[in-house]
Every structure is written in structure tokens, then in C-alpha cells.
C-alpha positions in Angstrom: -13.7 -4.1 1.6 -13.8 -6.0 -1.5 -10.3 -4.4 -2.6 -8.6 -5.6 0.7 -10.6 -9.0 0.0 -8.6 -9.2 -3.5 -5.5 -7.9 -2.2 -6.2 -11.5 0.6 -6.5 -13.4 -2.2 -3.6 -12.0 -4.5 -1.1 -12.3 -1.9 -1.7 -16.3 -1.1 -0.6 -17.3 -4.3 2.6 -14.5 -4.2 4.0 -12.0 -2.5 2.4 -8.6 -3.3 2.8 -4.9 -3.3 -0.2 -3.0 -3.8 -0.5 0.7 -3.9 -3.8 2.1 -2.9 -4.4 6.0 -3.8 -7.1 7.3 -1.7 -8.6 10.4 0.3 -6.6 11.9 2.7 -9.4 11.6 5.2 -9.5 7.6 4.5 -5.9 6.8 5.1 -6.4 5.9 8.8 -9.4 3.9 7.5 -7.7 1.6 5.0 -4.8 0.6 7.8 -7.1 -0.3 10.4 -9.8 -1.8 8.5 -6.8 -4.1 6.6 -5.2 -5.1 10.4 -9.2 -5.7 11.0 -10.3 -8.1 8.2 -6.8 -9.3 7.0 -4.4 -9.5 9.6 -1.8 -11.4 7.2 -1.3 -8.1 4.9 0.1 -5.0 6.4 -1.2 -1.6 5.2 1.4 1.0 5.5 0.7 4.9 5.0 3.1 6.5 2.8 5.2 9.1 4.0 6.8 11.7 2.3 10.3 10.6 3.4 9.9 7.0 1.6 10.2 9.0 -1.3 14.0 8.8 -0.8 14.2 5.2 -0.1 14.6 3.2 -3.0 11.8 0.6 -2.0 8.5 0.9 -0.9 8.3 0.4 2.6 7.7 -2.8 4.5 9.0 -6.6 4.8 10.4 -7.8 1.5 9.2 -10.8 1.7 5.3 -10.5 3.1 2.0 -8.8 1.1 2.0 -5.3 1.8 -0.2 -2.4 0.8 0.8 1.0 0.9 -1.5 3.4 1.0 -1.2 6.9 -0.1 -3.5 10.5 -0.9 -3.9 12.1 -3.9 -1.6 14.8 -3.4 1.2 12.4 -2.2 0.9 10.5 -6.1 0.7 13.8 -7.2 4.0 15.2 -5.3 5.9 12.2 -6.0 4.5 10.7 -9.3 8.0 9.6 -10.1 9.1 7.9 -7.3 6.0 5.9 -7.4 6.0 5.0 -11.1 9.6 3.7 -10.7 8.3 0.9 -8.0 7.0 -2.4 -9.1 3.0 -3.0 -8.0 1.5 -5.7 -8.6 -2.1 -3.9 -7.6 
């Protein structure tokens, strides 16, 4: 809560893109409780195919958090170190 609460707060002063590294078993938790307590930033959880996109997923130009497991950093540690996060 108090992560999604910064993230709130981060994004009204710029757009952001956050990465948040997690459990597998808490993926479903960090979407739903973002749409819950913060309806103005979309959580999105990674997907192995985004790896080929160039971009993380999501609107360019609104806060978004994309949330991924352990072995998804893991299995694509390059794709995510070439993005730009600002959390």
C-alpha cells in the first residue's frame, strides 16, 4: 500500500514508469489493489512477449506500473535494464 501510495504521488508531478518485482503469487494482488486505491495509475502484469517490444507496455503518456515475478527479471534481465524507470 504505501508503494502504490508513492507511485500516486510520483506520477502527479510526471509521468511515470515504475517496475515492481514481486511474488508470483502477488501479481494479481498488486493490479487489483492499484485499480482499488489509485484508479489514475494502471498496473500492468508483464508478460513474457513484451520482452520483444521495445517499450514497456501501456499508454505513453499516463503513470503506469508494470508488475513482474522474480523469474520474469531473472529470464529477461536485459530487456528490463534497457527500459527507463523512474521507480
Amino acid at each position: 500500500m504505501t508503494s502504490i501510495r508513492y507511485a500516486a504521488r510520483a506520477a502527479r508531478r510526471a509521468p511515470l514508469r515504475a517496475l515492481v518485482v514481486c511474488p508470483k503469487s502477488v501479481m494479481h494482488g498488486w493490479e487489483t489493489e492499484t485499480a482499488r486505491f489509485t484508479p489514475t495509475l494502471c498496473a500492468i502484469a508483464f508478460e513474457p512477449m513484451q520482452a520483444l517490444a521495445p517499450a514497456p507496455p501501456g499508454p505513453v503518456d499516463e503513470p503506469v506500473i508494470l508488475v513482474a515475478n522474480y523469474a520474469q527479471l531473472r529470464n529477461n534481465a536485459t530487456w528490463f535494464q534497457q527500459q527507463a524507470w523512474d521507480a
